[in-house]
C-alpha positions in Angstrom: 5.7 -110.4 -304.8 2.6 -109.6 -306.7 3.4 -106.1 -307.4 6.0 -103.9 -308.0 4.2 -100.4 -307.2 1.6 -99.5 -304.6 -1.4 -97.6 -304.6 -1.9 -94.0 -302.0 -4.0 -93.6 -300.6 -5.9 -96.6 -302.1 -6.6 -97.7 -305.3 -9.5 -95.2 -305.9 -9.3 -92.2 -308.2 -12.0 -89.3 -306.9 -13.1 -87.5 -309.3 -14.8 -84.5 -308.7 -17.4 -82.2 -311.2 -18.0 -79.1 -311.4 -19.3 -76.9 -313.9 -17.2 -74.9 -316.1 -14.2 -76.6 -314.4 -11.9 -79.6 -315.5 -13.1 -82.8 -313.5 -9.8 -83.9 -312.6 -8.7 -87.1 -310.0 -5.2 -87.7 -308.7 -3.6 -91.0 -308.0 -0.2 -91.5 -306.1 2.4 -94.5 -307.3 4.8 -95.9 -305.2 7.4 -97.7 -306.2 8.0 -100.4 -303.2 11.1 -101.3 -304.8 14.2 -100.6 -302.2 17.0 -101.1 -304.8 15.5 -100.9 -308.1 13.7 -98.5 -310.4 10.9 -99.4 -311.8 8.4 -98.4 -315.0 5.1 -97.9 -315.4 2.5 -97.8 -317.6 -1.5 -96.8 -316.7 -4.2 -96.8 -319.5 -8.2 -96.5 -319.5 -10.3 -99.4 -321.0 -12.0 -96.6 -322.3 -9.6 -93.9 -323.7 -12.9 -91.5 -325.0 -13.4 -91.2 -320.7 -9.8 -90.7 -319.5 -6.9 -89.3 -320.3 -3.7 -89.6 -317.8 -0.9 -87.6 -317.4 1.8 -88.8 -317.2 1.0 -92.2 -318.7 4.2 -93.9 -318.4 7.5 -93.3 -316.7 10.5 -94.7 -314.2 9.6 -93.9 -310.4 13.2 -94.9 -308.8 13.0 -96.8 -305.7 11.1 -96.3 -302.6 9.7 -93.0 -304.3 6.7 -91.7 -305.8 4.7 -90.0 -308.4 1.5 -88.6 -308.3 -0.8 -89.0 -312.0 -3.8 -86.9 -312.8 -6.6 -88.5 -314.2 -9.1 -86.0 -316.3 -12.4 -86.8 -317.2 -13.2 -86.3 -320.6 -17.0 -86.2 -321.5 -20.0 -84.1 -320.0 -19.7 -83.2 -316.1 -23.9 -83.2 -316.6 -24.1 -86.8 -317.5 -21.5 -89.2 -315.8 -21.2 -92.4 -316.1 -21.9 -94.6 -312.7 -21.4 -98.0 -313.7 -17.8 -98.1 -311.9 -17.1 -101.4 -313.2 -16.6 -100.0 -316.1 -14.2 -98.0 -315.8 -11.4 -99.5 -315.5 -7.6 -99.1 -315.4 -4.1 -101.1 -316.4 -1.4 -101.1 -314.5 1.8 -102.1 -316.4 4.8 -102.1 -314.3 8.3 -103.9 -314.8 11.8 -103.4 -313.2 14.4 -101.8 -315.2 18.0 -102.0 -313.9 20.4 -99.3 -314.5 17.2 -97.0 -316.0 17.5 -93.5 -314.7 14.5 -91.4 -313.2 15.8 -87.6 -313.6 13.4 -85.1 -313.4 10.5 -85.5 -316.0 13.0 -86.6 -319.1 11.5 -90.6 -318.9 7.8 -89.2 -318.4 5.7 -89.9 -321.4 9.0 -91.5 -323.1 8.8 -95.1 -321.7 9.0 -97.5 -324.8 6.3 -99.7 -325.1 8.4 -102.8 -325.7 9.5 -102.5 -322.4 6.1 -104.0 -321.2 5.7 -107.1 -324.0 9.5 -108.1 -323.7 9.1 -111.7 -323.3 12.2 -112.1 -320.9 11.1 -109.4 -318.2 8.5 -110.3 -315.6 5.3 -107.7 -316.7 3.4 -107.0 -313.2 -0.4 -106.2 -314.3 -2.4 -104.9 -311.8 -6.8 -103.9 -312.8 -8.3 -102.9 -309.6 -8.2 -99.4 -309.8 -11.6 -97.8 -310.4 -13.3 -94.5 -310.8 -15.4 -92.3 -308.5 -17.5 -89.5 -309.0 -17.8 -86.8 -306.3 -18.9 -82.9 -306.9 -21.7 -80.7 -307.5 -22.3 -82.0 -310.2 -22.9 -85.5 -309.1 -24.9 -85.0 -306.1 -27.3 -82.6 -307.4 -28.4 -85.3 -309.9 -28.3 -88.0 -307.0 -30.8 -85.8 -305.3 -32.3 -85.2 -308.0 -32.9 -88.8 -308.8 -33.3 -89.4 -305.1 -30.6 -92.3 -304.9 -30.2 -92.1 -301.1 -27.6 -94.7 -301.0 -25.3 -93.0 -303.4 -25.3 -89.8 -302.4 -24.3 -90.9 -298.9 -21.4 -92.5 -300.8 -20.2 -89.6 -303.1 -20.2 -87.2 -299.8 -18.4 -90.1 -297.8 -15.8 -90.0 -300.3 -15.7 -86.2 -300.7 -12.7 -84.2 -299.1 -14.7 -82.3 -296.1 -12.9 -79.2 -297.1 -14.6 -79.1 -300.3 -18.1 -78.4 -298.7 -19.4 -80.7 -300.9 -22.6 -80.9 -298.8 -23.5 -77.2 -299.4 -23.3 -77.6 -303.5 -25.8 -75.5 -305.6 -27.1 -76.9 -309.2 -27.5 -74.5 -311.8 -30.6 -72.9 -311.3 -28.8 -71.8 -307.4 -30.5 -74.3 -305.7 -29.1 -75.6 -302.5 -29.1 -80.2 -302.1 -31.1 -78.9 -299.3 -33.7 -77.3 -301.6 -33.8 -80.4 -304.0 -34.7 -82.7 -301.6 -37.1 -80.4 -299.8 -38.7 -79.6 -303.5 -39.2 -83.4 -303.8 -40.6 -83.8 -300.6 -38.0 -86.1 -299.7 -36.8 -86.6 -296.2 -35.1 -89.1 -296.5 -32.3 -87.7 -298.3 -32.5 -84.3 -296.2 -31.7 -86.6 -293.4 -28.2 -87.9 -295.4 -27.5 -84.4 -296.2 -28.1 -83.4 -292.4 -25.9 -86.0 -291.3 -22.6 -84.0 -293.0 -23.5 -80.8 -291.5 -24.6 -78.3 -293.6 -25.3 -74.8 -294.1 -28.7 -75.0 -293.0 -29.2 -71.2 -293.3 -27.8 -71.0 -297.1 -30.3 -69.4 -299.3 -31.6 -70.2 -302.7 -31.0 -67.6 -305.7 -34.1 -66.4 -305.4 -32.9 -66.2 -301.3 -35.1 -68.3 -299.7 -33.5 -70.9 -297.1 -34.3 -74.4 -296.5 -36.3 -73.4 -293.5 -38.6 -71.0 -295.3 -39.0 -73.9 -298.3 -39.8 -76.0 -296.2 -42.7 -74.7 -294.3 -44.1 -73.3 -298.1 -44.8 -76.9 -298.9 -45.8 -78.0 -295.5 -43.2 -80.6 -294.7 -43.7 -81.3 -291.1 -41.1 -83.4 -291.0 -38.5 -81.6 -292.9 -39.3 -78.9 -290.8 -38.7 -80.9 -287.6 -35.5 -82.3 -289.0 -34.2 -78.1 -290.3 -35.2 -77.4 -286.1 -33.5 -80.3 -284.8 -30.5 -79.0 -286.5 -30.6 -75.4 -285.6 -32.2 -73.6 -288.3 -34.2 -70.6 -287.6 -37.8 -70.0 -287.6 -37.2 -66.2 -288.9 -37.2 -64.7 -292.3 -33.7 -64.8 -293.7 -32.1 -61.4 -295.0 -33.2 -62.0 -298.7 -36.6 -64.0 -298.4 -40.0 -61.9 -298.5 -41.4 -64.4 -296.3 -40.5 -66.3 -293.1 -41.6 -69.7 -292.5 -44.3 -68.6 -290.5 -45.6 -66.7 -292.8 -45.8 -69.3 -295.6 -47.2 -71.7 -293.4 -49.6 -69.4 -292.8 -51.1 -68.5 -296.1 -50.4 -71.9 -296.7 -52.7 -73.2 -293.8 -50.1 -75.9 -292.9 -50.9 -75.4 -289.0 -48.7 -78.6 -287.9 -46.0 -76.5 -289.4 -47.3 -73.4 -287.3 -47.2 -75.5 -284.3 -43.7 -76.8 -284.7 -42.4 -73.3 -285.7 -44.2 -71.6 -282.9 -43.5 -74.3 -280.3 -39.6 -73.3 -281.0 -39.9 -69.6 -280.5 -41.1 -68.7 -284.1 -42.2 -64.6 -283.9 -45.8 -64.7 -284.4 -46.1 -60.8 -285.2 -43.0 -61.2 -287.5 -43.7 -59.1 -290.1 -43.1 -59.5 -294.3 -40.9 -57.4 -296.3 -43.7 -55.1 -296.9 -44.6 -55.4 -293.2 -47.6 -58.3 -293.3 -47.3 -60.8 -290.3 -48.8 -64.3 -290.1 -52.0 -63.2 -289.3 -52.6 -60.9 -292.3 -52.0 -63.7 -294.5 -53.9 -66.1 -292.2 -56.7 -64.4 -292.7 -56.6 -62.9 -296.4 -56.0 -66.6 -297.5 -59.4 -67.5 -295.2 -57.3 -70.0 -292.9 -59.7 -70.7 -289.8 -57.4 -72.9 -287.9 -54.2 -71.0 -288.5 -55.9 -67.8 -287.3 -57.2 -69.5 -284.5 -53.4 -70.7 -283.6 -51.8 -67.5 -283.9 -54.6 -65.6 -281.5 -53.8 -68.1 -279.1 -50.5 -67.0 -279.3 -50.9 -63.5 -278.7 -50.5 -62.8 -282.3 -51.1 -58.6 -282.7 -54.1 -57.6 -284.2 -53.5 -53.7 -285.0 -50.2 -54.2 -287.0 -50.6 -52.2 -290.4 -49.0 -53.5 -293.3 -49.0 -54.1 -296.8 -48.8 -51.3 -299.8 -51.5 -49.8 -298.6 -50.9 -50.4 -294.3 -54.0 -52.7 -294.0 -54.7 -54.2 -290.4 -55.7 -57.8 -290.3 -59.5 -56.7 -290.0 -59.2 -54.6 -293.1 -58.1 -58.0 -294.9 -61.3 -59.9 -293.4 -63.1 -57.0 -294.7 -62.1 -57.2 -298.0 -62.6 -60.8 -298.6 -66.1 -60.5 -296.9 -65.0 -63.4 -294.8 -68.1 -62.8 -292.0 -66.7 -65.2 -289.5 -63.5 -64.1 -290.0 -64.4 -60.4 -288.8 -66.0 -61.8 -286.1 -63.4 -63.9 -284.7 -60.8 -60.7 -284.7 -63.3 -58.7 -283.4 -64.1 -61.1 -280.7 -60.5 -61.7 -279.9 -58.9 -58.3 -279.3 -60.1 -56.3 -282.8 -62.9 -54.8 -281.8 -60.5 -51.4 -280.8 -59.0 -51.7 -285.0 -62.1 -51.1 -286.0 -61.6 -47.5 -285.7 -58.3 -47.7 -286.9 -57.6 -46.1 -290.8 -54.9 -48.1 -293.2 -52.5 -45.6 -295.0 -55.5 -44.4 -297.6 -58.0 -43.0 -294.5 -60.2 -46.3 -294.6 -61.1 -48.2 -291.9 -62.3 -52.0 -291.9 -66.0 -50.8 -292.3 -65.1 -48.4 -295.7 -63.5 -51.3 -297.2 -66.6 -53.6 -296.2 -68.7 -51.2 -298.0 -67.0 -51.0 -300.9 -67.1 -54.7 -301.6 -70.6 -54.4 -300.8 -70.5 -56.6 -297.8 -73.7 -55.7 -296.2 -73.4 -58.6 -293.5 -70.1 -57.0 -292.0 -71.6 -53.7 -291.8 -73.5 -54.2 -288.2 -70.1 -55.9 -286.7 -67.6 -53.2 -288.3 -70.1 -50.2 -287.8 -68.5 -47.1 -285.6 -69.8 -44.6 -282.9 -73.4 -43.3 -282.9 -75.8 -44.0 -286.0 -75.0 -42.2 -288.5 -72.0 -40.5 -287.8 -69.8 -40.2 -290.6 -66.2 -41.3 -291.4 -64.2 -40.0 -294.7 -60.9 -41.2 -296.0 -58.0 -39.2 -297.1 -59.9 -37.7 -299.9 -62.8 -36.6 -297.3 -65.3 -38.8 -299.2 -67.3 -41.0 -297.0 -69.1 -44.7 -297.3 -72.3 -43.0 -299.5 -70.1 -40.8 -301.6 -68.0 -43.7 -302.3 -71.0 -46.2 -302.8 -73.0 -43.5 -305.0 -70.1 -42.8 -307.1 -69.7 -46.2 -308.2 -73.4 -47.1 -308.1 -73.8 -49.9 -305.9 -77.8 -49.4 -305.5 -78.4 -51.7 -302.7 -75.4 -50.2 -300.6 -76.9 -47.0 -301.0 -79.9 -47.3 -299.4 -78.7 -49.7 -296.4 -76.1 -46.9 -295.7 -79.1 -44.4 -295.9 -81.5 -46.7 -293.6 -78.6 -46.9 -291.2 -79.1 -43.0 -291.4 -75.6 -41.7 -292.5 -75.7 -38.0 -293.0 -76.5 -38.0 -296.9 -75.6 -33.4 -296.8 -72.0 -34.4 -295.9 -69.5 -32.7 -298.0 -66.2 -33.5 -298.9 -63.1 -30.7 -299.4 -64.5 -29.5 -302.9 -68.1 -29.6 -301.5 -69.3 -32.1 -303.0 -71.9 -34.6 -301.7 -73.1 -38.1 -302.3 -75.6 -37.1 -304.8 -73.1 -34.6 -306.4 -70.9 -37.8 -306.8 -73.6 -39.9 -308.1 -74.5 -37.5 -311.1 -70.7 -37.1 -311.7 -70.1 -40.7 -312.3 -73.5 -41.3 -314.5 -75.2 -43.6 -311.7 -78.8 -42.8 -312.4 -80.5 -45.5 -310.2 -78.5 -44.1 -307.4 -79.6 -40.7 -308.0 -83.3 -41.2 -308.2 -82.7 -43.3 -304.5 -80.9 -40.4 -302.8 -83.2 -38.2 -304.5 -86.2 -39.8 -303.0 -84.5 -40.2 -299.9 -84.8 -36.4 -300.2 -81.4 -35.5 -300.8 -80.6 -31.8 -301.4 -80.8 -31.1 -304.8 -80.1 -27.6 -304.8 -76.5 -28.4 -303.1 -73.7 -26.2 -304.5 -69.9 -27.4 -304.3 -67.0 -25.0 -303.4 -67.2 -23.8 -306.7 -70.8 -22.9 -306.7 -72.2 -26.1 -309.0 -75.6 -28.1 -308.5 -76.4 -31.4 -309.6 -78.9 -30.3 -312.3 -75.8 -28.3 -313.4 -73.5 -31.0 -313.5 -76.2 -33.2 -315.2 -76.7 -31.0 -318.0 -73.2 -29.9 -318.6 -72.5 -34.2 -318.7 -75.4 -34.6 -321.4 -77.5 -37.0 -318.4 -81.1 -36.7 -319.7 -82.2 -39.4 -317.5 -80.6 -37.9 -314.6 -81.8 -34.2 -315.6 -85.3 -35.8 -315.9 -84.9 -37.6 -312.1 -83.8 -34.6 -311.2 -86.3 -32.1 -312.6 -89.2 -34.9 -311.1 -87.8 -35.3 -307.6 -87.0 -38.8 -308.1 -90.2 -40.2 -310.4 -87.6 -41.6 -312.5 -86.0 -40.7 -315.8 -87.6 -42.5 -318.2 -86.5 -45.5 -320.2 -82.7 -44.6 -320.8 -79.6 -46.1 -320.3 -77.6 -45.0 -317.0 -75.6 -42.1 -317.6 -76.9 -42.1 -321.3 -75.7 -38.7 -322.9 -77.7 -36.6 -325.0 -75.2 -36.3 -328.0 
């Protein structure tokens, strides 16, 4: 006989770590003794590791005791190196010793295992292993693909030791997909995770996936079920960061498994707002082909897609959506009375005007303030916008609901080069707002004498002043 006690359920002690929690094993003695007690003694090589509870005792024959094992230092820096860490096994058989209760716990004289007339039964192959959070986040961390397979081989299943968050509420999941590595998303896969478990900030693997355009990651998350919609707490789906983040072999793989191409954002985008306001040619082009929507209104202020295209002044762009189904948006309005042509003129995109341009030449379109393109464009004294909206022929008399027109706006606002172009343009001059007030009047009660002076001439210009410069 070798030894006097046995080892259940082998002669590893799993130890598991978690934050804020003790990072406790268990080990099981047997005493395979059928007639005879016997006692026991089990100490670290390192003591600053381990301590053991109980240490010592009597197990009586064919019975058993179970030890707990508690790991002393830092769950956040364990030490791997097995080897070691290892254990003594002292164990000697004491006739006539009694095992009652818990009184020889703890109490077994030392002597009894240096007595030179008893046979001493040493036994060191017991060893240490890490499992836990805390563990495998670091092994992911450090991308040891090996041992993490190990730790969540050796972890009980009902732990759910696969689905373990760090600190900062990231997922294993979202580790390895952070670190690009899909390798070790393939291990993780492999025990069945929650592949729909969110992030703190709420964003599931999925959706972190196709934000850094891992195409293969992404084929792996489908493969195993995970969706290709936003998750309850996410802004975005994973269309939509794959999207703005023109990752089209993402696109392809999301769409190709059902992904909702006119899905929208929390604040109601879809794919093809983003597409576009992120100037992504190719992912545009994908979603189109889909059938993608082209008058959904979203964002704060209710934007469709060609308002977006607008705004960046992206000419192919608007020509694409208009070509593809947007050409009936362009009379459509966002949530602030502007269509895609109002938007184009106030960025001063003069190339999208003839592609974006409504109705019969010169007709007129206000937004929600009743203020049209040239009362917008005067008032903040963009010049060369003026007088292309004026050559187009827009009605230059239109008033808005306090009367006021674009040259009425222009003197408000100071912009004397605009004035002196709507004044040559032969704008009316002698205009009067709801409240009965004319240019000159607004120019003089503002302090414009270069305006007053353009105004007085009929456009000959004001002289060598600054724009809007005040008389006091």
């Amino acid at each position: 006989m070798d030894r006097l006690i046995s080892l259940e359920p082998s002669n590893q002690i799993i130890i598991r770590l978690e934050p804020d929690h003790k990072s406790i094993g268990e080990l099981t003695l047997r005493n395979v003794m059928h007639t005879m007690p016997v006692a026991f003694r089990l100490q670290p090589t390192n003591r600053a590791r381990y301590s053991i509870r109980p240490q010592s005792g009597v197990i009586a024959p064919l019975s058993t005791l179970k030890l707990q094992i508690t790991y002393l230092l830092s769950t956040t820096d364990p030490n791997l190196d097995h080897d070691s860490d290892s254990f003594e096994l002292h164990s000697v058989v004491v006739p006539g010793a009694a095992a009652k209760s818990n009184a020889t716990l703890d109490s077994v004289p030392n002597d009894w295992f240096t007595a030179r007339k008893k046979q001493v039964f040493v036994y060191t192959g017991i060893r240490t292993y890490f499992v836990g959070s805390s563990l495998l986040t670091r092994l992911v961390t450090d991308g040891l693909v090996d041992a993490l397979r190990e730790a969540l081989e050796r972890s009980n299943p009902e732990w759910r030791s696969v689905d373990s968050v760090d600190t900062h509420g990231q997922t294993l999941l979202h580790l390895a997909i952070a670190r690009s590595r899909a390798d070790l998303v393939q291990v993780l896969l492999e025990f069945k995770p929650d592949v729909e478990k969110p992030n703190r900030a709420g964003r599931s693997p999925m959706e972190a996936a196709a934000a850094g355009g891992e195409t293969l990651i992404v084929e792996l998350l489908l493969a195993n079920g995970a969706s290709t919609e936003r998750s309850v707490g996410s802004a975005w789906g994973p269309l939509h960061h794959a999207a703005a983040g023109g990752h089209l072999e993402v696109m392809k793989l999301l769409v190709m498994k059902g992904g909702e191409v006119d899905g929208e954002t929390s604040d109601g985008r879809t794919a093809l707002h983003l597409a576009v306001g992120e100037r992504r040619r190719e992912c545009v082009r994908l979603l189109l082909a889909n059938g993608a929507r082209t008058d959904v209104r979203g964002g704060e202020e209710g934007d469709t897609a060609l308002h977006v295209a607008a705004e960046c002044g992206d000419e192919w762009m608007v020509r694409v959506l208009v070509g593809k189904g947007c050409a009936g948006t362009r009379e459509g309005r966002n949530k602030v009375g502007k269509t895609a042509y109002d938007v184009a003129v106030e960025g001063g995109y003069e190339r999208l005007y003839d592609e974006l341009r409504l109705g019969k030449k010169g007709e007129g379109r206000v937004d929600q303030n009743g203020w049209t393109a040239l009362m917008r464009a005067g008032f903040k004294g963009r010049v060369e916008m003026v007088k292309r909206l004026v050559e187009m022929g827009v009605e230059m008399e239109e008033k808005d609901e306090e009367g006021y027109t674009a040259l009425h706006c222009a003197v408000e606002s100071g912009k004397r080069d605009v004035v002196e172009v709507l004044v040559k343009c032969g704008a009316d001059v002698e205009a009067r707002t709801r409240k009965g007030r004319t240019v000159m009047m607004m120019a003089e009660e503002l302090g414009y004498v270069g305006i007053v002076k353009i105004l007085v001439q009929g456009g000959g210009g004001g002289g060598d002043e600054e724009e809007g410069e005040r008389w006091w």
